[in-house]
C-alpha positions as CSV (number, residue, x, y, z in Angstrom):
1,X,-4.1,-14.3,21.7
2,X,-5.3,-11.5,24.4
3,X,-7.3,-8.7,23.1
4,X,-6.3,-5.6,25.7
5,X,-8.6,-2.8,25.9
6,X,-8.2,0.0,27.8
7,X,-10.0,4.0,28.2
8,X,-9.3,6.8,26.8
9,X,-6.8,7.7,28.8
10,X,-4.6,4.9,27.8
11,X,-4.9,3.1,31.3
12,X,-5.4,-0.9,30.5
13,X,-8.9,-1.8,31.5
14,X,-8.9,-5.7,30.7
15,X,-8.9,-8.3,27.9
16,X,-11.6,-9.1,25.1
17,X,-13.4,-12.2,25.4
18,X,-15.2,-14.3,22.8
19,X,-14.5,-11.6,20.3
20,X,-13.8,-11.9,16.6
21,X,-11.1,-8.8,15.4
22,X,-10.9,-7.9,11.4
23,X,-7.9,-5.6,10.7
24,X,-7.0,-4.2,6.8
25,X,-3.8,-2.0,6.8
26,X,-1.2,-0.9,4.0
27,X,-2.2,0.6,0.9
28,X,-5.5,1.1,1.8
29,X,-8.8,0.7,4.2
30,X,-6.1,0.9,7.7
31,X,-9.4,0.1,9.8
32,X,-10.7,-2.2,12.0
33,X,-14.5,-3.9,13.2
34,X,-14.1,-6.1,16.6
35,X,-17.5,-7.9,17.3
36,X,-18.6,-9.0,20.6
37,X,-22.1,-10.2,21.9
38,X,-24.0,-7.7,24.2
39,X,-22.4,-9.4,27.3
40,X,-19.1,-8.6,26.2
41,X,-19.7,-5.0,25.5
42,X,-17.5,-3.2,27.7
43,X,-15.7,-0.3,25.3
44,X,-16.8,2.8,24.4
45,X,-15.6,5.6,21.7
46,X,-12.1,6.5,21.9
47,X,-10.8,3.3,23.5
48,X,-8.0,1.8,22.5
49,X,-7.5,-2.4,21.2
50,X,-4.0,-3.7,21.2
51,X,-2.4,-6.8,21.5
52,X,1.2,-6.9,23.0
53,X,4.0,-7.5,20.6
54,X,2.4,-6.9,17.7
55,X,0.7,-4.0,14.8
56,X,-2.7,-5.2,15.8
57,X,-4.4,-2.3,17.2
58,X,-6.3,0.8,17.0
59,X,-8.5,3.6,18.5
60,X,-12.6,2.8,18.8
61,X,-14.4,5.3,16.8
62,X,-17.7,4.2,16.0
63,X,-19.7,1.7,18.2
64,X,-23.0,-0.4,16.1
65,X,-25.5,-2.1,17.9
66,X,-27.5,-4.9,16.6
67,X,-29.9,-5.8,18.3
68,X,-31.6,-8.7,16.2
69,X,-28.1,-10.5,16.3
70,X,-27.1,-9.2,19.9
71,X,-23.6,-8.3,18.4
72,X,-22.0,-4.7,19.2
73,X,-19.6,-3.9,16.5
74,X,-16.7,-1.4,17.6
75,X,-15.0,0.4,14.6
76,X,-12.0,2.4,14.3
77,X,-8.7,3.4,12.2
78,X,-5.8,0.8,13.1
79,X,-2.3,2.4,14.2
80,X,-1.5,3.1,10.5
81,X,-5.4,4.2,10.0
82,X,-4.4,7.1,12.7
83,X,-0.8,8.3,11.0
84,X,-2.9,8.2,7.6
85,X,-5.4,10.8,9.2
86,X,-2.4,13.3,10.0
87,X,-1.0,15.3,7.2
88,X,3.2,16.5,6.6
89,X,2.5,20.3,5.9
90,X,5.5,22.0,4.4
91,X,6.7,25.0,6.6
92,X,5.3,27.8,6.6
93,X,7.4,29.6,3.5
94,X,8.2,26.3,2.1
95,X,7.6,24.4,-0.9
96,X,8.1,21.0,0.8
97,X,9.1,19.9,4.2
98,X,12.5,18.3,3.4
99,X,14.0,15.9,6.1
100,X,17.5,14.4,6.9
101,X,19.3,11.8,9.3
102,X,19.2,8.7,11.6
103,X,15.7,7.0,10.3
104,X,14.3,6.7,13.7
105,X,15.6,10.1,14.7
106,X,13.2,11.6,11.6
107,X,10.6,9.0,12.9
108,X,10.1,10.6,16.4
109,X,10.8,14.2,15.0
110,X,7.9,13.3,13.1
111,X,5.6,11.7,15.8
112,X,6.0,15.4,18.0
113,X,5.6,17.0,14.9
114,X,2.5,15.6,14.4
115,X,1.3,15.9,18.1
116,X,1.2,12.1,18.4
117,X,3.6,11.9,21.3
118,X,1.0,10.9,24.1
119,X,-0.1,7.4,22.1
120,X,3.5,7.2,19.7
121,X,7.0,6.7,19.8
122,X,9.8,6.8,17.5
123,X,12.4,3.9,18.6
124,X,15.6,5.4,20.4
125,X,17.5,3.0,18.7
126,X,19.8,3.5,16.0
127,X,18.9,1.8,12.7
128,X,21.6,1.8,11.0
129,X,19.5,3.7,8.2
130,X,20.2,7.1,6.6
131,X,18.0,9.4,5.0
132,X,19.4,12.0,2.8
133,X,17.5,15.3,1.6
134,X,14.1,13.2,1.3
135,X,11.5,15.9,0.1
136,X,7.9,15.0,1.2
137,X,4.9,15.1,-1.1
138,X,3.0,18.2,-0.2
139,X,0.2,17.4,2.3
140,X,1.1,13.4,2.1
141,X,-1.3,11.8,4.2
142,X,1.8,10.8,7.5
143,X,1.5,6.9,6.8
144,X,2.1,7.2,3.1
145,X,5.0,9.8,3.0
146,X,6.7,7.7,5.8
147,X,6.4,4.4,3.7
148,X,7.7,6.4,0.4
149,X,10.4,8.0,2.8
150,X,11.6,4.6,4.1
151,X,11.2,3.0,0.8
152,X,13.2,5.4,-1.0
153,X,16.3,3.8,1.0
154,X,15.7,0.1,0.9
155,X,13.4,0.5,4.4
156,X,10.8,-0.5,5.7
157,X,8.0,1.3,8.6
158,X,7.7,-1.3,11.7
159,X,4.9,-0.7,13.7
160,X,4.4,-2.6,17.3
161,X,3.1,-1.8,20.9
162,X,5.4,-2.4,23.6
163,X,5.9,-0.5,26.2
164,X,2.9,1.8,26.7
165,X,2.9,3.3,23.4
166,X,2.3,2.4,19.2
167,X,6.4,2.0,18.7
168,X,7.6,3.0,14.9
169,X,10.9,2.3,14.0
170,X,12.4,1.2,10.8
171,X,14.1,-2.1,9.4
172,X,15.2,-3.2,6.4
173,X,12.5,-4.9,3.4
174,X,13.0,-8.5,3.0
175,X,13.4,-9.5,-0.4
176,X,12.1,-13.3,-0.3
177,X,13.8,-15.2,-3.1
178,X,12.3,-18.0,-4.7
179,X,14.6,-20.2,-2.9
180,X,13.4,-18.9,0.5
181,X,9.9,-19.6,-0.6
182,X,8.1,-23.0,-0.7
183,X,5.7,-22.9,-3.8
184,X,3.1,-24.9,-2.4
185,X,2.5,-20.9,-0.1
186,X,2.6,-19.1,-3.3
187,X,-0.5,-18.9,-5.9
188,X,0.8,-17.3,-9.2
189,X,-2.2,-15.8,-12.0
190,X,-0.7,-15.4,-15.0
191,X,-1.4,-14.1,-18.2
192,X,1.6,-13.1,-20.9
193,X,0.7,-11.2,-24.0
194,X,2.9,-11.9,-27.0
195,X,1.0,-9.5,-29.5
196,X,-0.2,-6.5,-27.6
197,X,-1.0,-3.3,-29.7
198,X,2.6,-1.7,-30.9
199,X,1.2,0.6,-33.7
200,X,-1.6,3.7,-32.4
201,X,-3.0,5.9,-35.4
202,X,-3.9,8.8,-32.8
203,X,-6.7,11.2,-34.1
204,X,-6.9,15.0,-32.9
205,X,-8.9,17.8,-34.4
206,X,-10.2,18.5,-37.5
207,X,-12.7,17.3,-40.2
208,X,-11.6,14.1,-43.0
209,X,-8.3,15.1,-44.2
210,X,-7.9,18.1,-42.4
211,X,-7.8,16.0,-38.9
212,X,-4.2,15.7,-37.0
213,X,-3.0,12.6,-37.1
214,X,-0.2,11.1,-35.3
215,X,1.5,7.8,-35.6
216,X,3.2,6.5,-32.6
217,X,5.0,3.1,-33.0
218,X,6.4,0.3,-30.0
219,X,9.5,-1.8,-30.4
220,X,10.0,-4.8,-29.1
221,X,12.0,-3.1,-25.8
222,X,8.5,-0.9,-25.3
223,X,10.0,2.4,-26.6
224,X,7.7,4.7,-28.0
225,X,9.0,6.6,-31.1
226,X,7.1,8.1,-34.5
227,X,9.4,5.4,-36.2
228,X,8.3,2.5,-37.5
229,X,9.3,-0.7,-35.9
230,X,6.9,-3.5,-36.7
231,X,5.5,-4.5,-40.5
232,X,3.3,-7.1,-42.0
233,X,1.7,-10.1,-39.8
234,X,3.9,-8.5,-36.9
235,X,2.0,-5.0,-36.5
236,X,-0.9,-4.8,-34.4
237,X,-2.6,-1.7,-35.1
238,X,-5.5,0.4,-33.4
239,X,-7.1,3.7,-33.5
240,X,-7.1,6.3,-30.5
241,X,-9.7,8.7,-30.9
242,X,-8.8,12.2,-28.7
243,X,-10.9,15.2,-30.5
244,X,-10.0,17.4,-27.7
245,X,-5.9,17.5,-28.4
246,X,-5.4,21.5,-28.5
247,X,-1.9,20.7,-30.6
248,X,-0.1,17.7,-32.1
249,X,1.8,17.8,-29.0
250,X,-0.6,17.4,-26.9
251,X,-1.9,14.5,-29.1
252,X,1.4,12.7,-29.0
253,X,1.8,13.1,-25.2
254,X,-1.8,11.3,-25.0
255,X,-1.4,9.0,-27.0
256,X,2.1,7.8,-25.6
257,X,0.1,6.9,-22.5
258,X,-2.5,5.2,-24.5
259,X,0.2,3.0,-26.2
260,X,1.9,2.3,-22.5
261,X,-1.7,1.0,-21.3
262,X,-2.3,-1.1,-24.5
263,X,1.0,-2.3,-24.6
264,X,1.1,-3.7,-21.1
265,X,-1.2,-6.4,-21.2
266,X,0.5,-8.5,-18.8
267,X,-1.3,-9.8,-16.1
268,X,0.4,-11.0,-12.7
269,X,-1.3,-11.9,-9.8
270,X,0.2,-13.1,-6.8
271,X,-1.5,-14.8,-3.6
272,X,0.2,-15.8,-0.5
273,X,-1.0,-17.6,2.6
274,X,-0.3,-17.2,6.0
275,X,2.7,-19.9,6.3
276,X,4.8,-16.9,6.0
277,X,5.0,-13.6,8.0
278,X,5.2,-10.5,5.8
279,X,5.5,-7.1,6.4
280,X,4.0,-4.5,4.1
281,X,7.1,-3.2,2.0
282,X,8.7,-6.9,1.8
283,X,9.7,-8.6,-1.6
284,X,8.3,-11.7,-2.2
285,X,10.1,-14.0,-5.9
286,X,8.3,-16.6,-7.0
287,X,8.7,-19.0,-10.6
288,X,6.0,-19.7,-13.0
289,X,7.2,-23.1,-15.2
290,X,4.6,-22.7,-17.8
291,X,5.7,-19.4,-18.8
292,X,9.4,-19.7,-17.5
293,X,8.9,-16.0,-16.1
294,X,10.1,-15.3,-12.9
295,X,7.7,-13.0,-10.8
296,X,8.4,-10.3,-8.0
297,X,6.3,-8.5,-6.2
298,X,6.0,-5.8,-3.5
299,X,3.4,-6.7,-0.4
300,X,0.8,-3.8,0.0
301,X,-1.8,-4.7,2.4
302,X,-2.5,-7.0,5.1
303,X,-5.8,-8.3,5.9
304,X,-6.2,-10.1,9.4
305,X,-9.2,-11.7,10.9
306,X,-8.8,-13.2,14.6
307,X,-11.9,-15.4,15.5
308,X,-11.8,-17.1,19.1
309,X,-8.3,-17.5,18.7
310,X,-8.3,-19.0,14.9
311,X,-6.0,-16.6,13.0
312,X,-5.5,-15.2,9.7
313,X,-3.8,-13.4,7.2
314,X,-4.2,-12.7,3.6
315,X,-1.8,-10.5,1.8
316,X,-2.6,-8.1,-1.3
317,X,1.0,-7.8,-3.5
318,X,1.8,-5.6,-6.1
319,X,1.8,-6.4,-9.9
């Protein structure tokens, strides 16, 4: 799989050799290290890494020398690491910057918007996807509001170089089904919680009997209510202790998210290996026959490590 590396200027220079590449992207890190030996040190800051075809790429921007080891490490944010380092300011006047249209019309709109034009492109072709009224978070770091933009529709952000430039352009998720899946990819972690805590005595301010206290209850469908729902061996009761509540209120609203937290005690852990290509934003379905529940999750991260040609992915999911 050929490394390219080219200068600054964008102008290929020739490929890697003997080099081994770890890349993180998605819901966090978006970074890179590439190590070479000392012979093979031929990049410099601001450099750019790509291989054809693909999202595996970024910009150099930190170069470590070891010289026990004689290894050179070059660093640098991935093509998702550079859109999370630009920020979607609302206009000036505005509350939020509100967008509109063709998906990968509002892609390139957004590459010139955020000055990216000489290293990104927005795809010239249609999608087939249509963004209504989608209002940014204010100052969303580019990568993340694009992802929620795209995701709000059923979409997904592909990235690739081709052509000269980091192409964006966006596609539809994949929702894997558990029939499209082979369990023997798919490692499930399960834990299912049959008794979690569905009665919080919730304590406020005051002294003995003069002390708020507010009862919050959890029915079997997870509603939170000042009614009782469970009794006897079924309740399972604890004590939330928030001196700081200003007003009942205030108490109640706490301690409805203390009685969400306690009350989800599933656990679900999904790992997948790399039989399978996934993109971050896809759906992947799997079974679980011990606990007969049926599991899906969202893929958030990528991590990639590409070692003299051996290659790898790992995949972080969602719960």
């Amino acid at each position: 799989m050929d490394l390219i590396y080219t200068n600054k200027n964008k102008i290929d220079i020739g490929v890697l050799k003997d080099y081994s590449f770890d890349l993180a992207f998605g819901q966090d890190e978006n970074n890179f290290q590439l190590s070479v030996s000392f012979d093979n040190n031929v990049c410099e800051e601001d450099d750019l890494v790509y291989i054809e075809g693909t999202e595996y790429g970024g910009i150099i921007d930190a170069v470590e020398a070891y010289s026990a080891e004689k290894t050179i490490n070059y660093k640098g944010r991935t093509w998702h690491g550079i859109l999370n380092t630009k920020i979607i300011q609302p206009n000036s006047g505005s509350n939020y910057y509100t967008v509109s249209g063709e998906a990968n019309t509002i892609l390139r709109s957004l590459v010139s918007r955020l000055s990216l034009g000489g290293l990104f492109e927005g795809s010239s072709a249609s999608s087939g996807i249509t963004i209504t009224s989608y209002q940014f978070k204010r100052y969303v770091s580019a990568y993340d509001g694009i992802v929620d933009m795209l995701r709000s529709v059923g979409a997904k952000l592909h990235i690739e170089w081709s052509g000269g430039y980091v192409q964006l352009s966006a596609i539809a998720i994949v929702d894997y089904g558990n029939d499209d899946l082979s369990s023997d990819h798919i490692a499930l972690h399960i834990q299912k919680t049959y008794n979690p805590v569905n009665h919080l005595i919730c304590l406020g301010q005051g002294e003995l009997s003069q002390r708020t206290v507010v009862d919050l209850y959890c029915d079997a469908n997870g509603v939170i209510s000042t009614s009782t729902t469970f009794t006897g061996l079924d309740e399972v009761a604890s004590v939330f202790d928030y001196p700081n509540a200003e007003s009942s209120a205030e108490l109640q609203k706490e301690g409805t998210k203390k009685l969400e937290e306690l009350n989800s005690s599933d656990l679900i852990e999904v790992s997948l290996d790399d039989e399978y290509d996934f993109d971050i934003g896809d759906i992947v379905t799997a079974d679980d026959p011990i606990t007969g529940l049926t599991v899906s999750s969202r893929v958030l991260k990528k991590i990639v490590k590409i070692d003299k040609n051996q290659f790898l992915i790992n995949y972080k999911v969602g719960e």
